[in-house]
MIMAR-91113 format. One line per 10 residues: number of its first residue (from 1); for each residue x negated, y, z of C-alpha. Coordinates in Angstrom, 1 decimal, m for minus. Layout:
REM MIMAR-91113
NUM = X Y Z; ...
***
This chain:
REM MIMAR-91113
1 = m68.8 227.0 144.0; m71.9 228.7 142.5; m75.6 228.2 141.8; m76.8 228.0 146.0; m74.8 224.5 145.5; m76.2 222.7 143.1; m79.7 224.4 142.1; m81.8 221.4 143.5; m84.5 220.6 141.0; m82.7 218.4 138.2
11 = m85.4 216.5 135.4; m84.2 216.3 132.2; m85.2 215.7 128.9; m85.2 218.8 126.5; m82.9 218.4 123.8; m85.2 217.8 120.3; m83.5 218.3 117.4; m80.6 215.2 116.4; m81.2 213.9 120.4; m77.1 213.7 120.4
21 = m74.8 210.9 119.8; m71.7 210.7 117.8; m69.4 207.7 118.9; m68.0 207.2 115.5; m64.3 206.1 116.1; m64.2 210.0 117.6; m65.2 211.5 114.6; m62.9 210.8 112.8; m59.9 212.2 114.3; m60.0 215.3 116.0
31 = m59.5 214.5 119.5; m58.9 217.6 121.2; m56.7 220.9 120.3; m58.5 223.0 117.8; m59.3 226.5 119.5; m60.1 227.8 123.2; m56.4 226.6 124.6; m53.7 224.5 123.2; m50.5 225.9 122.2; m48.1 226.7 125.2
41 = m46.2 223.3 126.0; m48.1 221.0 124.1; m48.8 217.8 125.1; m49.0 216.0 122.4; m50.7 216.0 119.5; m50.9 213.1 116.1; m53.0 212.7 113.2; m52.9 210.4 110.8; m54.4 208.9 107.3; m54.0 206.4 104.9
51 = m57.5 203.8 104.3; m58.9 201.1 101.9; m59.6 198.3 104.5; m62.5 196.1 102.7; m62.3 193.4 105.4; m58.2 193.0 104.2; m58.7 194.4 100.9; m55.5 196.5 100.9; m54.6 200.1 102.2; m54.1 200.5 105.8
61 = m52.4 203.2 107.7; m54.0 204.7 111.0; m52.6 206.9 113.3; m54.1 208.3 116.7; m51.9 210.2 119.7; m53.1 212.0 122.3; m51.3 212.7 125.2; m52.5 215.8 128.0; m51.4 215.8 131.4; m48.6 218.2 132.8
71 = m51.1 219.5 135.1; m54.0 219.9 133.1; m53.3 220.0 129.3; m54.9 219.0 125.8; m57.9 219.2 125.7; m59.7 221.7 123.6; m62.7 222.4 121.5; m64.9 223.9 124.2; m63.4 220.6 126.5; m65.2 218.3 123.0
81 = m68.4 220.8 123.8; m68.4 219.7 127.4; m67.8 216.0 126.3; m70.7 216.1 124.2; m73.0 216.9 126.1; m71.9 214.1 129.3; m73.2 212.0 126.6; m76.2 213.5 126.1; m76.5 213.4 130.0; m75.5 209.5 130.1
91 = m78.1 208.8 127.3; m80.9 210.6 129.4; m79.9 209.1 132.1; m79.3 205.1 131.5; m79.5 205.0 127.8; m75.6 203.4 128.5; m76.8 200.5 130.4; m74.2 202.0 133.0; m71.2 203.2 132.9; m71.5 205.6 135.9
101 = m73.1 209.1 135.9; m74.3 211.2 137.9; m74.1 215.0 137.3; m74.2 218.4 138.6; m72.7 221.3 137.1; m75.8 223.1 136.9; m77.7 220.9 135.0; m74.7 220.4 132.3; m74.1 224.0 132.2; m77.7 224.6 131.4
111 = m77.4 222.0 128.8; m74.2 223.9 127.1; m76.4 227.3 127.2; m74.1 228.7 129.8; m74.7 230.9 133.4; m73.8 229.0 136.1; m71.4 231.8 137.5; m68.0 230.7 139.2; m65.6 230.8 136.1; m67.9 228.5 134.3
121 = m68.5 226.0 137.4; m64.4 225.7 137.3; m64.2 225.5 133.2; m66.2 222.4 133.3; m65.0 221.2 136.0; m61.3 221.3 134.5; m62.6 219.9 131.2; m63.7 216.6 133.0; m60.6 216.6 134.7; m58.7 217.2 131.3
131 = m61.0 213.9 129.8; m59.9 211.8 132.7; m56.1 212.1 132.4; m56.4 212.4 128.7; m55.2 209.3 127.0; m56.1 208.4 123.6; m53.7 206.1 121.5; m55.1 204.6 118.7; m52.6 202.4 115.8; m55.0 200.3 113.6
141 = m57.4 203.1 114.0; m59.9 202.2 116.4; m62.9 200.9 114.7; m63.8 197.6 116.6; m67.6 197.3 116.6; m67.8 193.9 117.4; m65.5 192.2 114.9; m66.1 195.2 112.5; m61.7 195.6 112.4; m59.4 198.0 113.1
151 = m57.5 197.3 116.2; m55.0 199.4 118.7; m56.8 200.8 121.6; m55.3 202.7 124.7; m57.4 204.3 127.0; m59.2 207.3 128.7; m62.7 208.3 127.8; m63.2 209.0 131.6; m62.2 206.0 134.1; m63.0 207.4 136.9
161 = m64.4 211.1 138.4; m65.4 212.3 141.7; m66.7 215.6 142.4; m68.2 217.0 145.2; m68.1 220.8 145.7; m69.6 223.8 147.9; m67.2 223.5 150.6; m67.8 219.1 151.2; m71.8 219.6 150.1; m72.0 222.3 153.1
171 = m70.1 220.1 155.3; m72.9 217.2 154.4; m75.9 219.9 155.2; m74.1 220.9 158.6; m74.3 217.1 159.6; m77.9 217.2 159.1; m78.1 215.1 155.9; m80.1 215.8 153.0; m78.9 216.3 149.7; m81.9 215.1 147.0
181 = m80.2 215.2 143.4; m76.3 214.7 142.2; m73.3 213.3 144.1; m71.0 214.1 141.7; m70.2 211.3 139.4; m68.0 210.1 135.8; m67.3 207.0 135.1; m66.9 206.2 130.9; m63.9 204.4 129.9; m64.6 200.9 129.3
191 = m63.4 200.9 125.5; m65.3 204.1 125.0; m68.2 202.8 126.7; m68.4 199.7 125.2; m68.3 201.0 121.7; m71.2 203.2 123.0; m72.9 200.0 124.1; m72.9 198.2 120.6; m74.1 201.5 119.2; m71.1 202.0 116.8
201 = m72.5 205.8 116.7; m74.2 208.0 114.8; m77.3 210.8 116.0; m75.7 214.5 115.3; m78.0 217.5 115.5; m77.2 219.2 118.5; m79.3 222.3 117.8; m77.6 222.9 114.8; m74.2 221.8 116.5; m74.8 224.6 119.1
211 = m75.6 227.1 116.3; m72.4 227.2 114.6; m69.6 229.9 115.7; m66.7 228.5 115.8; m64.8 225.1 117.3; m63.6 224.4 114.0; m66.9 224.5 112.3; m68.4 222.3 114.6; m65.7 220.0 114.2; m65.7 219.6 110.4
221 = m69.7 219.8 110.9; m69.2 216.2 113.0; m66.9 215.0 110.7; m68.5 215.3 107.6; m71.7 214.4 109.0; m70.3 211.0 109.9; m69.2 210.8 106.0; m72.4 212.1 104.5; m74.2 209.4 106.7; m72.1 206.7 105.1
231 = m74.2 206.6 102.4; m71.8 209.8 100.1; m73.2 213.4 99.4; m70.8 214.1 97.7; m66.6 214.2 99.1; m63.6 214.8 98.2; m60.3 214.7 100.4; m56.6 215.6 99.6; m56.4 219.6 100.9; m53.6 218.8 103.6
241 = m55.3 215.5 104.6; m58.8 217.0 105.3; m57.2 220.2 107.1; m54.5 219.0 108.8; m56.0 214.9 110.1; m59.6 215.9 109.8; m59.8 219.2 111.4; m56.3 219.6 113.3; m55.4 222.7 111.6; m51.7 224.0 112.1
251 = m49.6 222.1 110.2; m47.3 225.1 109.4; m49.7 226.7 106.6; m49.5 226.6 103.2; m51.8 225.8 101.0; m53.3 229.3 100.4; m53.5 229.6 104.0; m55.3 226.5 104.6; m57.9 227.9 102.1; m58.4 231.4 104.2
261 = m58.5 229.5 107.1; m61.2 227.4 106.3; m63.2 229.6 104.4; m65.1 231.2 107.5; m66.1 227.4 108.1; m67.1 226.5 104.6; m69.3 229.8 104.2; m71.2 228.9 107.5; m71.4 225.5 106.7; m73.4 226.7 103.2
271 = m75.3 229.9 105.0; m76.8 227.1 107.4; m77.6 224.6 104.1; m75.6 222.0 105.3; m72.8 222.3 102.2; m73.9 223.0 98.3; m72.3 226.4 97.9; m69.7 226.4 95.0; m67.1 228.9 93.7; m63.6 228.2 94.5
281 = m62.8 226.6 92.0; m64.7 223.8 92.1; m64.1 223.7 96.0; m60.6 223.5 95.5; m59.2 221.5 92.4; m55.6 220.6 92.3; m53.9 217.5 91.5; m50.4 218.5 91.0; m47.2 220.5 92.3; m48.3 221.5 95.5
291 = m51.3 219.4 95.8; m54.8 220.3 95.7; m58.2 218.4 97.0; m61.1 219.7 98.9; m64.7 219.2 97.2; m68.1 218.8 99.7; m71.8 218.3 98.6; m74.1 217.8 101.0; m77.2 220.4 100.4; m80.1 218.6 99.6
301 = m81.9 220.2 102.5; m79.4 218.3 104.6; m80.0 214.4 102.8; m83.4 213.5 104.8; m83.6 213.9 107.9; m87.1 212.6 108.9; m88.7 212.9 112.0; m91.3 210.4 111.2; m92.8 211.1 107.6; m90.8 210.4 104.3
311 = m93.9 208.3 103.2; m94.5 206.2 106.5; m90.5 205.0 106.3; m90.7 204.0 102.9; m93.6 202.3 103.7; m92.1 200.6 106.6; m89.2 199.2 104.5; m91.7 198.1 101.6; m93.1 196.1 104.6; m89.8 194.4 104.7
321 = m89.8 193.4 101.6; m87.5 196.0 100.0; m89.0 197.3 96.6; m90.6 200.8 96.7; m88.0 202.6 94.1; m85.2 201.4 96.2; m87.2 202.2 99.5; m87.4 205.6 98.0; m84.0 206.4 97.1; m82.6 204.9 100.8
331 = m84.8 207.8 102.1; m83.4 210.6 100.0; m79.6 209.4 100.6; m79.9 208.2 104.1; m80.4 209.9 108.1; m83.6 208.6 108.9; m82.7 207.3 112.4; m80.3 205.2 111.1; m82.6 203.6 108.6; m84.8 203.3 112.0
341 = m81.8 201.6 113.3; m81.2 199.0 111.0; m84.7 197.9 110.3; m85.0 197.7 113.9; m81.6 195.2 114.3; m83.4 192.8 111.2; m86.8 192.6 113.1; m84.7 191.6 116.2; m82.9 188.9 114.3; m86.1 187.9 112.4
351 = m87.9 187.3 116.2; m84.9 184.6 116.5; m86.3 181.2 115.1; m82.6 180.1 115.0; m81.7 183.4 112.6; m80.1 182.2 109.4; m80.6 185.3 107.0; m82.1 184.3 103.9; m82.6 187.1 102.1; m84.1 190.2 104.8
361 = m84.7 192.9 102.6; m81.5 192.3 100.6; m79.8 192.1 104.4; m81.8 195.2 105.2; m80.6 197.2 102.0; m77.3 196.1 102.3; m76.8 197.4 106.3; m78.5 200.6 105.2; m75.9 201.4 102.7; m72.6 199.7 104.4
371 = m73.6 201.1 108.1; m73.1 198.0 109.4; m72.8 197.6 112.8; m75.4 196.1 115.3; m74.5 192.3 115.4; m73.0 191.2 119.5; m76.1 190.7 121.4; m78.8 193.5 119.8; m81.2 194.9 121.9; m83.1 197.8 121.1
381 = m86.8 198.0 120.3; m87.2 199.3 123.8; m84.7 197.2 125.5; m86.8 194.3 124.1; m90.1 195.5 125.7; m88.7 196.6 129.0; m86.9 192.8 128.7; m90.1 191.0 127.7; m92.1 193.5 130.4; m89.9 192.2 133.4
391 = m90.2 188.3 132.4; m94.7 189.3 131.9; m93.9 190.3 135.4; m92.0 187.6 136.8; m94.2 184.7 135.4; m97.0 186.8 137.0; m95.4 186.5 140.1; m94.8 183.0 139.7; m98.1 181.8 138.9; m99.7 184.1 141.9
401 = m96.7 182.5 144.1; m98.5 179.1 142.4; m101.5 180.1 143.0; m100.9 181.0 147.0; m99.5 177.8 146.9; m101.9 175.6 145.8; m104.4 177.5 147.7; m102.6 176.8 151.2; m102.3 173.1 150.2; m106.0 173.1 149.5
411 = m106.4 174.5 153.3; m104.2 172.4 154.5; m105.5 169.1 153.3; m109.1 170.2 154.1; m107.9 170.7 157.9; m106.5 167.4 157.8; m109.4 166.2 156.8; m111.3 167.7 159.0; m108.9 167.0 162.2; m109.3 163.2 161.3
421 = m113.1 163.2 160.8; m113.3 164.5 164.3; m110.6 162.2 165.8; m112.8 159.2 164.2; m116.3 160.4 166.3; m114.2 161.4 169.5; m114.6 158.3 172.2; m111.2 157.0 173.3; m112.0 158.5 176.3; m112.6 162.2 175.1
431 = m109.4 161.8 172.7; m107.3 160.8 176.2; m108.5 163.8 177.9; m107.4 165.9 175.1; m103.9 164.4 174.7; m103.5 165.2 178.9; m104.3 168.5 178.6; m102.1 169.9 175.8; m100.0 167.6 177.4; m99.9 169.6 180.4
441 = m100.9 173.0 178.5; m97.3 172.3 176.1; m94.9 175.0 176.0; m91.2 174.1 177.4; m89.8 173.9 173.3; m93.2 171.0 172.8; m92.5 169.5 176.1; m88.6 168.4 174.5; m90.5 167.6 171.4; m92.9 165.5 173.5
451 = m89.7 163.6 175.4; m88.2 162.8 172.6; m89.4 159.5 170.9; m88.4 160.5 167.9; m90.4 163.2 167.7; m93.3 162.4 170.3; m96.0 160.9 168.1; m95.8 163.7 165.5; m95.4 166.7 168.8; m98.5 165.3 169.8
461 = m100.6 164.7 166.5; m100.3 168.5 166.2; m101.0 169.9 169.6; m104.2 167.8 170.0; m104.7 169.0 166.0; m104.6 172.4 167.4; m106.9 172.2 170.0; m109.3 170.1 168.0; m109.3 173.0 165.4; m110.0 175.6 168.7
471 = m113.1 173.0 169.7; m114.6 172.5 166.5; m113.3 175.4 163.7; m113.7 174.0 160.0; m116.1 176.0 157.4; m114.1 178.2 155.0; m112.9 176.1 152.0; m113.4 177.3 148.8
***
């Protein structure tokens, strides 16, 4: 397979800066071996925590396993590269109306930053194959978006995945077909894509996502960028928890090991002003025998990110009634887009005259800082217009439809008119000459009509009609 196959002209959005999604549930476990291959004979792999669940009010424990296929593996970290960009692909494409996507491997490979030579056609094409028979088990870990619980959930990112490659797309150009765009295709898990749906997920930079070195600093970049986003700039995690559940570091390192290990991470992480750079120790503090906790600041260049202007989003919450001091300080602790987000979910439910919230901006302030989740039947901004759009076109088409209408039953009744006008000045003489002759000019279907008593009268009425409207033609009605 190489770039003769699949080089057809492919039109994709450029990726801006934060134009990636994060499906949150997946950020929060690693989901993939960390490093370029798993470790021989691995085929499992487990991480777990222990939570304050607010909806129970009690600690919960979560657990996720992931199980690779004999023939294919675990995936790994380049595998969670590939992954996120099929869902930059899916967003361009459908926006996740649909669960099906179409691909080629040149496009995505141009996505990742990577040649489209031979070994990398068959890398990606083993990662999606890795995806699809890579089952995900989550134990009261699987954040449910629509009743805002944890539930179990076992399942496949990829349903379904055909690919078609040099050898069958030469085999369709030798039959003479044409080949205009993809054939290849993925199908998203329904769990997965349903999650995706209700937008349980979060926008990631994928500019600065691609800029980091390493597997494991994108990883901890994802996951802390999910926390940060919760509304915290500042974190702190047991040592063992945050290395070993967070970033699926070896379990078989100590404690000083865990610290060299991650320091190539946390220094990058602070070069690229993401992390507040501090001295060890305050990065590391410990707690007891053989315990110690990890400490994370966001930087400050990190707290806003605002693609519109700081001002016009304070303003736009102001307009929601929110006061301007606590407009102000959602900006400087919150993503932008997902301030964007929520304001857009209250005007949706404010457009409902059924909607029960009493209190908007409190509503508003309160599903900035809690990340609530889009409510079961949200529509975007844009799914609204292109929804109201389609009904301005159908009632469009229904009133022209009206109008045809209306207009042919005008005709219509001034033809009758007309037909009956004449009929009343015609001697009974003239109108008996005309009934003979269509009479004897009738086609064999009007000559049954005419035989039949049922239907003779009105067979007639019409053929002398028609001949009437050839004798005397009626002005154009208007």
């Amino acid at each position: 397979m190489g770039k003769a196959d699949e080089s057809v002209e492919l039109k994709h959005q450029s990726l801006e800066q934060g134009q990636g999604w994060d499906e949150l549930n997946l950020c929060e476990f690693p989901i993939a071996s960390l490093g370029d291959r798993a470790p021989a004979g691995c085929q499992k792999l487990c991480f777990e925590d222990t939570v304050w669940d607010e909806f129970n009010k009690k600690k919960i424990h979560r657990k996720l396993q992931i199980f690779g296929h004999p023939d294919y593996g675990l995936p790994t970290t380049k595998d969670e590269d590939i992954l996120r960009f099929m869902i930059v692909l899916a967003d361009q494409q459908n926006q996740f109306t649909d669960p099906k996507v179409y691909f080629t491997h040149y496009e995505l490979l141009k996505m990742l930053g990577l040649d489209d030579s031979k070994k990398n056609y068959q890398r990606l094409t083993d990662a999606m194959h890795r995806w699809r028979r890579t089952g995900l088990n989550y134990k009261n870990a699987w954040r449910d978006p629509k009743t805002k619980r944890w539930a179990n959930a076992d399942f496949s990112i990829l349903a379904d995945l055909v690919i078609f490659g040099a050898e069958e797309r030469a085999e369709i150009r030798q039959a003479g077909e044409k080949i205009d765009g993809r054939l290849s295709y993925f199908v998203w898990g329904s769990t997965f894509f349903e999650s995706m749906q209700a937008n349980y997920r979060k926008r990631i930079d994928l500019e600065f996502y691609k800029s980091l070195k390493s597997g494991q600093s994108k990883r901890t970049y994802s996951f802390l960028d999910k926390r940060f986003n919760a509304g915290r700039d500042s974190l702190e995690f047991p040592l063992e928890e945050f290395a070993f559940e967070k970033i699926g570091m070896s379990r078989k390192y100590d404690t000083g090991k865990i610290k060299e290990k991650l320091t190539p991470t946390i220094t990058e992480l602070e070069e690229k002003s993401f992390l507040v750079p501090q001295a060890k120790e305050q990065r590391y503090v410990k707690k007891g025998p053989k315990r110690w906790s990890i400490r994370l600041e966001r930087a400050k260049a990190q707290r806003v990110l605002l693609p519109p202007d700081s001002e016009t989003l304070v303003n736009k919450l102001v307009e929601r009634g929110v006061s301007k001091q606590i407009a102000v300080d959602l900006v400087e602790t919150f993503d932008a887009r997902a301030i964007e987000a929520k304001m857009d979910v209250l005007d949706w439910k404010l457009e409902d005259s059924n909607d029960s919230t009493k209190n908007p901006a409190g509503f508003l302030i309160d599903s900035i800082r809690n990340d609530y989740a889009p409510p079961a039947g949200y529509k975007t901004k844009e799914q609204r217009q292109q929804a109201a759009d389609q009904k301005a076109k159908r009632e469009s088409m229904q009133a022209a439809k009206k109008r045809k209408q209306k207009e042919q039953e005008k005709l219509m009744q001034a033809e009758r008119e007309h037909i009956n006008k004449i009929r009343s000045k015609l001697a009974s003489s003239e109108l008996a000459a005309i009934e003979k002759l269509v009479q004897e000019q009738a086609s064999d279907i009007e000559k049954q009509g005419l035989q039949n008593p049922i239907t003779r009268d009105w067979q007639l009425y019409f053929l002398v009609a028609a001949e009437l409207l050839k004798r005397y033609p009626m002005v154009e009605v208007k």
